[in-house]
N, C-alpha and C positions, 0 to 999 in steps of 0.2 A: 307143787313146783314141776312135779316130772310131767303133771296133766300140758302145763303151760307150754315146755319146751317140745310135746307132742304137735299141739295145733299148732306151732311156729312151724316146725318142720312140717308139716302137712299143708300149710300155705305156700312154704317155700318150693315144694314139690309143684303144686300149681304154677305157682309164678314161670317156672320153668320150663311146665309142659306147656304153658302158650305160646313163652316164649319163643320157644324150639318150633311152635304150630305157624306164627307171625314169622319166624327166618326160612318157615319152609316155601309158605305160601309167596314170599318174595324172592325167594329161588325161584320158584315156579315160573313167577309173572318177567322177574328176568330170562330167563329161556324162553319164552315163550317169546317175551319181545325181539330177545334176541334173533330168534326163529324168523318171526316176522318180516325184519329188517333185511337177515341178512340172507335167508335159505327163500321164505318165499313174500321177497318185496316183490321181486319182480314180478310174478303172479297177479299178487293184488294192485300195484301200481298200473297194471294194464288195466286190469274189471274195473278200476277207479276212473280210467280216462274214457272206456268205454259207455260209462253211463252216468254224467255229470246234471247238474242243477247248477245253470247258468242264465246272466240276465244278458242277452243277446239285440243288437243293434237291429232298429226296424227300420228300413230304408225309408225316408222324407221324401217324400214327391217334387223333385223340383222344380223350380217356379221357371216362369214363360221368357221367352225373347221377343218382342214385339218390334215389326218396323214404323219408320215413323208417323205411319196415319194408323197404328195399331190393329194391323195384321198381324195372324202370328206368324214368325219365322222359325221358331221352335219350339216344341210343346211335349208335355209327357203323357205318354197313354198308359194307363193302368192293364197289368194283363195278372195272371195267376196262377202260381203251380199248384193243382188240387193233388192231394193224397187222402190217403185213408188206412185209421186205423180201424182193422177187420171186429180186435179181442174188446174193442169197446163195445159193442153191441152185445145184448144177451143171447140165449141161444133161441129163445122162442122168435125173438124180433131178427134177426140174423136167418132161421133157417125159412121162416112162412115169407119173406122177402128177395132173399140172393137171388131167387130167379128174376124176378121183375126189375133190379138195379142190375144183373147183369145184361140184360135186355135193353135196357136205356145206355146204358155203357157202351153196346154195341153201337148205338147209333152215334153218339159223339167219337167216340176211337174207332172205329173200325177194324183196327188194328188184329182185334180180337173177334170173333162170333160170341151168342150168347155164352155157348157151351164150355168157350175160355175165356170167359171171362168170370162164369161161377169156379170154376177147377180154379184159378190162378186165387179167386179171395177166400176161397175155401182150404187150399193146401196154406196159404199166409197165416189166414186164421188158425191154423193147429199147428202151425209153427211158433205161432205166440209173436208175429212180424208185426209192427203198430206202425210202420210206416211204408206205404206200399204207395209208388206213382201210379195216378190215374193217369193226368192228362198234361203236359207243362204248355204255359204263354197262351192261357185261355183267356179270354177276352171278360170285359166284364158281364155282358149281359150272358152269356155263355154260362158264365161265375154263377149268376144266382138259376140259372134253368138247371145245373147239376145239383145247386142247393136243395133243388126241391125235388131230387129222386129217392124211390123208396129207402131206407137206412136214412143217408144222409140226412135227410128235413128232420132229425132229430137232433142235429148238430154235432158239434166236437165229442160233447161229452155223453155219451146214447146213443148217437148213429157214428162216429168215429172221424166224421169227415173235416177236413183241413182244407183249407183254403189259404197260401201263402202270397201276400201281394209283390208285387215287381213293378218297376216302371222299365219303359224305353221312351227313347227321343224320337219324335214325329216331327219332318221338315215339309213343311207344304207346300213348299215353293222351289222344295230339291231341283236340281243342283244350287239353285242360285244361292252363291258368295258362301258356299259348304265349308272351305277352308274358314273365312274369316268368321264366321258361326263358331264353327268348330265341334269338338266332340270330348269324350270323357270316355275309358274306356282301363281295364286292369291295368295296361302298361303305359298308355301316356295319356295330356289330357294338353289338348290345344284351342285357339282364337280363343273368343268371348265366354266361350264356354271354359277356358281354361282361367283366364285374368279375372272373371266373373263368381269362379268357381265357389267361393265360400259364400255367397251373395245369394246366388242360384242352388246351390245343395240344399239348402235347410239344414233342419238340428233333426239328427234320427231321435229314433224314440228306443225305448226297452222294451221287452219281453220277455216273461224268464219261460224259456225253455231246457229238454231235457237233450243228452247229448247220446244219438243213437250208436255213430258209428264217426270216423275222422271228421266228413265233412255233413254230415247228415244230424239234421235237428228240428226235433216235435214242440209246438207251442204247450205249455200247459194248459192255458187258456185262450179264447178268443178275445180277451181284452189285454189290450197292453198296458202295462205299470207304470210306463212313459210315453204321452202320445209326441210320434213324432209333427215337428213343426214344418210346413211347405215352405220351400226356397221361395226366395221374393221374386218377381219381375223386374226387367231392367228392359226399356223402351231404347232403342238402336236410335242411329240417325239416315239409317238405311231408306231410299223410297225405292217400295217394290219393282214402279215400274222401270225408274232411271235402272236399277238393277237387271231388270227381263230384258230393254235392249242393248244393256252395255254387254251383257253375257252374250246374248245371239250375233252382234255386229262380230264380238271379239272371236268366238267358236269358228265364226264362219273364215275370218282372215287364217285363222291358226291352222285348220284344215284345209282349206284350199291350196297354200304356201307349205303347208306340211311342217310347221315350225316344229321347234324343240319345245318353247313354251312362249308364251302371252299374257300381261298384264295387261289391264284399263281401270282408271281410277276417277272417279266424279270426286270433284270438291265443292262444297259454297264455298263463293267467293266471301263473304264477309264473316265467316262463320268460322269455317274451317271442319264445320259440319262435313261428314264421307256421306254421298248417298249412292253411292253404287263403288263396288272393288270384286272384279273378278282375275281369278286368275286361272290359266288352263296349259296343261302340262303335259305333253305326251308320254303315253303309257301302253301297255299292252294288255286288251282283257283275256278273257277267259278262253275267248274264242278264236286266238294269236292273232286278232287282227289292230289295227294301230286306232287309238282315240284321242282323246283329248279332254282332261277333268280337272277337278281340284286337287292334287294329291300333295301342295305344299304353296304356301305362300309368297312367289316368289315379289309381290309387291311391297312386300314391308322387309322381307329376309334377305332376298339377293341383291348383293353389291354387282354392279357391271359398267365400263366405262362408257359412257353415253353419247359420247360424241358430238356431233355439230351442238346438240341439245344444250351441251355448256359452254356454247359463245356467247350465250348472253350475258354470261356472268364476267366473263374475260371485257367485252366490251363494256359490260355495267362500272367493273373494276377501275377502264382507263377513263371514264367518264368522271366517275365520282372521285378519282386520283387528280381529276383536271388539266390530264394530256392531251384529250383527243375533244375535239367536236365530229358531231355528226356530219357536215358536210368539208370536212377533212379531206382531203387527197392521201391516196395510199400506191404504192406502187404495187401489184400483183404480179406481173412478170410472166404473163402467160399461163398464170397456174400453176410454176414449176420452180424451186425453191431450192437453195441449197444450205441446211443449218448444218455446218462442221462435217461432217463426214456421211450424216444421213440425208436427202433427200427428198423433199414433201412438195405433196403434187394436189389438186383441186380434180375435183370430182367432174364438176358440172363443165357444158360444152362453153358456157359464156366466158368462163375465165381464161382460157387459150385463147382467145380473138382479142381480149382486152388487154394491155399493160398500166395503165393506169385510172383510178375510178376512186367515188367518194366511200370513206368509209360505210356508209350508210347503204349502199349499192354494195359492196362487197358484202354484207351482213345479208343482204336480202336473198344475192346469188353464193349463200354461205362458201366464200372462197377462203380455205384452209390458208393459205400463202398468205392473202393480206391481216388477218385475224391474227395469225401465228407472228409474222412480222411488226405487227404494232406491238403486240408484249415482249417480243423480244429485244425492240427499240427502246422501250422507252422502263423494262423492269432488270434487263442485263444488265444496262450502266448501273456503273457505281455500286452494285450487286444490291440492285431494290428489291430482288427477288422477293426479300420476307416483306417488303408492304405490300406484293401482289398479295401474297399469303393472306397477310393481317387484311388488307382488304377480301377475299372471299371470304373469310373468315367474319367477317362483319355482317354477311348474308346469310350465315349459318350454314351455310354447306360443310361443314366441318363436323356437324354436331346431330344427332337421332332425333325425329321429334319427339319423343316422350307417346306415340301413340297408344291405346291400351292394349294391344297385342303383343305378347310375347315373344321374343326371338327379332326385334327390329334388329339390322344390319348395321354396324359404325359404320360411319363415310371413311374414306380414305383418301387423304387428305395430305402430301408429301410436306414436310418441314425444309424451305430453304436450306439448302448445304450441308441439307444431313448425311452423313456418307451409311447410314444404317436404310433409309432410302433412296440408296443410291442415287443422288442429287447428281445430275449431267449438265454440260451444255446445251442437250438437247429435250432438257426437264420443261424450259418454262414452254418453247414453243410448241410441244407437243401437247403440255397441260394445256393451252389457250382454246385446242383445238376439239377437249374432253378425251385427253386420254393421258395414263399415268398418273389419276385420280379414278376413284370409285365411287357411288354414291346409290343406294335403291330408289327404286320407283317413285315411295310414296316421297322422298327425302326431294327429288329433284322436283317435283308437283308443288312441293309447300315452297319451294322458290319462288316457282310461275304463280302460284297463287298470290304472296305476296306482293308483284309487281302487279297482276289485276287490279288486288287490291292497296294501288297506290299506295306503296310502302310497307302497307301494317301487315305484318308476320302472326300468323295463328297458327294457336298449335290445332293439329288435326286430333279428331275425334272421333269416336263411333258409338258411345254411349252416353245418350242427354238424360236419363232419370231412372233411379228405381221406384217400384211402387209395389205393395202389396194393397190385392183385391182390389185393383183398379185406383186406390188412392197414391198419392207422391211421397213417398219417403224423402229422395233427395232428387237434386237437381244439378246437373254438371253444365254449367254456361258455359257459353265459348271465351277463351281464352288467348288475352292477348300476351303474346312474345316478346313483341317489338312492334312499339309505335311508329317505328322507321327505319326500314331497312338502309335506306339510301336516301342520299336530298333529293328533292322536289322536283328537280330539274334533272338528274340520272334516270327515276322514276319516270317521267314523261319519253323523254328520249327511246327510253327500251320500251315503253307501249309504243310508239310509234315506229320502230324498228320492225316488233313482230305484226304490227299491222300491214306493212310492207312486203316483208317475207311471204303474205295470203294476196297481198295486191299485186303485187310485182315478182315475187321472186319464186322461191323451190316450191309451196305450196301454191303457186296463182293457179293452178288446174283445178281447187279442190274448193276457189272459193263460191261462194254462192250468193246467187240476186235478191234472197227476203231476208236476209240477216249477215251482220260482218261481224267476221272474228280474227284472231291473232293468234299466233302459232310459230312454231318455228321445227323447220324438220331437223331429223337426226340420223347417222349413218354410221357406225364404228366395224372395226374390225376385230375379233376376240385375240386375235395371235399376232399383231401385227411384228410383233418384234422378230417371229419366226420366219418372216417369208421370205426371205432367203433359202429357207431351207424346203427344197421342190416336194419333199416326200411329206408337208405336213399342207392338211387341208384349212384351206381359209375360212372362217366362219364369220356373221355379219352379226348385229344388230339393228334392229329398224326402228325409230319413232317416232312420235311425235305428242309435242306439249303446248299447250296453249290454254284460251278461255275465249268466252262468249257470252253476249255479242260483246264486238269490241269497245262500244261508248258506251257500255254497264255490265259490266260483267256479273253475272250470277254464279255462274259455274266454271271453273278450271278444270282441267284433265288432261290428264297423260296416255299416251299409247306404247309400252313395247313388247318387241316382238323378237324373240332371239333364233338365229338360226333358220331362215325361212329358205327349203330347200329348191322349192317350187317356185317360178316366175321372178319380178324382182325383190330383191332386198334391201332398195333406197328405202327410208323413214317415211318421205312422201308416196310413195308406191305401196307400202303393204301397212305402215302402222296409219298415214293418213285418212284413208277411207274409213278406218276404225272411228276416228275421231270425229270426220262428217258426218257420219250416220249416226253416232250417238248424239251430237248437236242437234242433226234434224229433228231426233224425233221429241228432243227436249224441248226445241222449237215449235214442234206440234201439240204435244200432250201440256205442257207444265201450263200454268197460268202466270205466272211468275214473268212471262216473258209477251203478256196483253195487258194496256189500261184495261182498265176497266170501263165498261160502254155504257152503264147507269151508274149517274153519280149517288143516285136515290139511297138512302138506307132501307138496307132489305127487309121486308114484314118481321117480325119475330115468329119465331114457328111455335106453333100448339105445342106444349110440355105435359101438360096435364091431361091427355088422351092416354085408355086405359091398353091395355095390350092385348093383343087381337090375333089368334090365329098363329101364338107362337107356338111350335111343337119342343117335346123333348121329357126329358125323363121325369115324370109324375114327383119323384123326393124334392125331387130339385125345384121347384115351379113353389110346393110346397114353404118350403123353406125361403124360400126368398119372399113370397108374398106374405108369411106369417112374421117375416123382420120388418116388413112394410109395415105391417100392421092394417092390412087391405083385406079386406070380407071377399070370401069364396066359398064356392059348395063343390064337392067333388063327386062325380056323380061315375067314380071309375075308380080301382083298387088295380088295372092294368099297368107296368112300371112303365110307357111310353103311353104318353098322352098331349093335349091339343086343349091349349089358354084361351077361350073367346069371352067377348064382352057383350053384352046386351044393356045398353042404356047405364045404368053405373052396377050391374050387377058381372061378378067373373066366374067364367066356371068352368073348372076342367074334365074334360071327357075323354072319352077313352079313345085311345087310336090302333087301331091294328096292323099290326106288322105281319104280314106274311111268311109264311116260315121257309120256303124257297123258290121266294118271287122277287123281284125287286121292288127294296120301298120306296114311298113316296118320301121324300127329305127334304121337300122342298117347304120352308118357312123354319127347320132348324137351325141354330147353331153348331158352329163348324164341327167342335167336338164329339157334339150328342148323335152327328152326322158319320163324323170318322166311327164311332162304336159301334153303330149298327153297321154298313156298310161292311169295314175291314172284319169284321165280326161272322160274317155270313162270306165272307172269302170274295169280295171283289176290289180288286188293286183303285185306289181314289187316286185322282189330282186334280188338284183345287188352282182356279183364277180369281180373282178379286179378294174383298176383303165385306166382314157382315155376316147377313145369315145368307142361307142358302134360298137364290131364286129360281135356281133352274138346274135341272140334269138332264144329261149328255144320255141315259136310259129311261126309256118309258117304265113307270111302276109297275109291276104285275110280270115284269119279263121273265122267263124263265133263268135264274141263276148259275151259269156256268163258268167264274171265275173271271167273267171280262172284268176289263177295264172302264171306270164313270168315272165322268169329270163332272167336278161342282162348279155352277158360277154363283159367288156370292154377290151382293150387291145389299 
């Protein structure tokens, strides 16, 4: 018995001492924690953020803008920040080498001599530093000639080297229509490039990388976990060239006049299709002298009251109200006018000689007096005011067109007898005349467009299709608004109103003997309410809107021009000529505006000819001909090479690039063209649209940063 009660108690001692061992050890591990937490979080919470395992966002190459014969208008070029980590290399391959990689380093940075550029990888290397900048925004070919310096050609994991890709945007046709392109950039992102933007980004990919420092991070590997997807393509309705002279006609007015800023906008007439919108803004560069660029949209964004420009609408109004006919009698009274307490007077010299004349003769000699006196005849009784309204309203000047550009402007558009717009006696005649209403560029253009196009209202556009790798995703047809703005017979009227205005009236200077158009000038004052007051300056605007030719319209378009400090500031004097010269040359270049001189159907053209003579990068030529599924022998391991054909056989050879001569690029594609070229440091600009037929430098020339131009065809 006493044995029994001994091994009890000698178990029970056990059970104890562990117990007491299991309450110490979780004292321990609570202090410890405790410690952790509260004495040194903050310690290890910083080494924790200092050096994380993270799957980090690879940027997607975003896809193309193309104009509509599928030039590009903006493009992404691939460029690279290389680094290097020193401690991946061993020491045998690290010390028999540093000289010779720091020797090649010399020659791409210069930055450094040989001599620092061994000190600088050699002090990193024993510092234990794994990410050290070689070079940033290297170019691709650039990218694999560093690939292959001594360390490096052993890659990431063995020679250390990094190669991190980046893209930027490439506009080949800069400036032209910059704003309405647009841009994407950390603080904001505007035009096509902005409404476009989820369309054109792509989907990024992963990589899991490690986290060196705040903003600094090493790939683990050269492959990504998630390849990122290229943004798609989206085909504009832009035509390069209506573009190139709508920009030059406009540049030139704005500069010479020294304006504040200038719009010009092409429309199809039946489309609603934009194939040219520039806008040019005065600015100040670098060099404090005064310019003129893109630096905001003021055709889709600024509201401004437009003056004569919306008598058409005023007349279109009492027409389709069925007060007025066109050969109407109106009294004018010398051009000089008294509504209540204010005042209004006519511009032109013809209207002081005249006191009475046909509606249709006052519209032509845009007389303020008789335009202002018929709305105020026949929409003050009886306070019809709001069916003036409800009639512009009916034309849509009331309302944005829906175009895909961000930030379009509301019309303003006064409410009958509203006293929160301040509604006057002197409301309607002043509205008759375009003022005490607002409306933008692009909004007043889709008016004139729709009486071109006898009645039917489209909405405008700028983007007809996405596609990726050249195939159609989707397609944006042109869209009808309204089947009819007005009846049949309002519609005729006001075509034959603004034919008048070129024949007879404010623009008959401007018109011309191989083709007739319709137009109507415009002329406003920004302040007019102020002038009375001597110590504020008067400022104008100038325009003009119309289309062409007049018995088929293709094209509509708008001119303004705000603030023209220089010469005069009538709409016919500084916006008109803008509008001539863009007609002209559309009358020259387009086809659009020639039958055709063989009725014949044309040959079919050979498709099945093999490809001859194209240059460009060796993978690429590759790869495409092995999706074909097309027999080649490659008779060249060079990355730039030359496609020819012998009988049905293709074979690629090698082409030599000069290391600082100029190359021959002629028979590349535009890209393969930009890489080599911007790569080797000569500033490009490109004409036409294709591969490249000609350059602006002989091959072989000595390299010293000039400027060549491509012409492609």
């Amino acid at each position: 018995m006493a044995k029994i009660i001994n091994i009890k108690n000698e178990v029970l001692v056990r059970v104890y001492i562990v117990g007491f061992l299991i309450a110490l050890v979780a004292l321990i591990l609570i202090g410890q924690t405790a410690k952790l937490k509260f004495v040194e979080g903050e310690k290890w919470r910083t080494r924790r953020d200092s050096f994380k395992l993270e799957e980090i966002n690879v940027e997607a190459e975003p896809g193309n803008i193309f104009a509509a014969d599928g030039s590009i208008l903006a493009t992404s070029l691939p460029f690279f920040d290389i680094r290097f980590d020193p401690t991946e290399a061993d020491d045998e391959l690290f010390n028999e080498n540093i000289d010779s990689l720091a020797h090649c380093l010399a020659q791409v940075n210069p930055e450094r001599t040989d001599g620092g550029w061994k000190m600088l990888l050699t002090d990193k290397r024993n510092a234990g530093n794994k990410y050290v900048t070689i070079k940033k925004k290297v170019g691709y070919s650039e990218m694999e000639r560093m690939k292959a310096f001594p360390i490096f050609k052993e890659g990431q994991f063995g020679g250390g080297f990094i190669a991190q890709e980046r893209f930027r945007r490439y506009r080949p046709f800069s400036p032209l229509a910059n704003r309405t392109l647009g841009y994407v950039n950390k603080n904001n992102k505007v035009g096509l490039e902005r409404s476009f933007f989820k369309t054109l980004a792509g989907e990024s990919g992963k990589r899991l990388m490690y986290r060196l420092g705040r903003d600094s991070w090493m790939p683990v590997s050269n492959l990504t976990e998630i390849e990122p997807q290229k943004g798609l393509d989206i085909v504009s309705t832009i035509d390069v060239n209506i573009q190139d002279y709508t920009h030059k006609a406009l540049y030139n007015a704005v500069s010479k006049s020294k304006a504040e800023w200038g719009v010009a906008i092409v429309m199809e007439v039946k489309t609603g299709a934009i194939k040219a919108i520039s806008n040019l803004q005065e600015f100040e560069t670098r060099k404090k002298t005064i310019d003129w660029g893109e630096t905001y949209n003021n055709a889709v964004g600024a509201r401004y009251e437009p003056g004569s420009t919306y008598k058409l609408a005023s007349i279109m109004a009492l027409l389709e109200d069925g007060y007025v006919e066109l050969d109407d009698l109106i009294e004018i009274d010398s051009g000089k006018y008294q509504f209540y307490e204010e005042v209004m007077e006519d511009s032109g010299k013809e209207s002081f000689v005249t006191d009475t004349t046909t509606i249709q003769h006052a519209f032509e000699i845009s007389s303020n007096v008789g335009i202002a006196k018929l709305v105020h005849q026949y929409y003050n009784q009886n306070k019809n005011a709001k069916r003036f309204i409800k009639t512009l309203k009916s034309f849509y000047l009331h309302l944005p067109t829906g175009i895909e550009l961000v930030g379009e402007a509301e019309p303003y558009l006064k409410e009958a007898y509203n006293t929160e717009d301040l509604w006057s006696g002197t409301t309607l005649p002043w509205m008759a005349i375009g003022y005490e209403s607002e409306i933008a560029p692009i909004q007043l253009l889709n008016f004139y467009n729709a009486v071109a196009n006898n009645g039917r209202l489209m909405k405008p556009y700028l983007v007809k299709e996405i596609q990726q790798e050249g195939k159609t995703l989707q397609r944006f047809p042109p869209t009808v608004v309204n089947r009819r703005i007005a009846s049949k017979g309002t519609i005729q009227a006001a075509q034959t109103l603004l034919e008048g205005v070129v024949e007879r009236g404010t623009a008959s200077k401007l018109k011309s003997n191989r083709y007739r158009f319709a137009a109507k000038t415009g002329t406003s004052q920004t302040n007019y309410h102020r002038l009375k007051s001597k110590n504020k300056k008067v400022k104008h605007v100038g325009s003009f809107a119309g289309y062409f030719p007049a018995e088929n319209p293709i094209y509509s378009c708008i001119v303004v021009i705000k603030d023209p400090k220089v010469g005069s500031y009538y709409g016919g004097d500084v916006a008109g000529p803008v509008f001539r010269q863009i007609a002209d040359k559309c009358f020259e270049t387009q086809p659009a505006f020639y039958n055709s001189m063989d009725s014949k159907t044309a040959d079919r053209l050979q498709t099945e000819a093999l490809p001859h003579n194209n240059l460009g990068y060796r993978n690429d030529f590759e790869q495409i001909l092995q999706s074909l599924e097309m027999d080649y022998t490659t008779r060249t391991q060079n990355e730039w090479s030359v496609v020819t054909s012998l009988n049905d056989s293709l074979k690629i050879r090698r082409r030599t690039i000069p290391e600082k001569q100029v190359p021959n690029v002629v028979g590349m594609g535009l890209r393969d063209a930009l890489y080599l070229l911007e790569n080797k440091g000569l500033r490009v600009k490109v004409t036409g649209a294709g591969k490249v037929r000609k350059q602006s430098i002989i091959p072989g020339t000595r390299i010293r940063g000039q400027e060549i131009k491509l012409f492609l065809g």
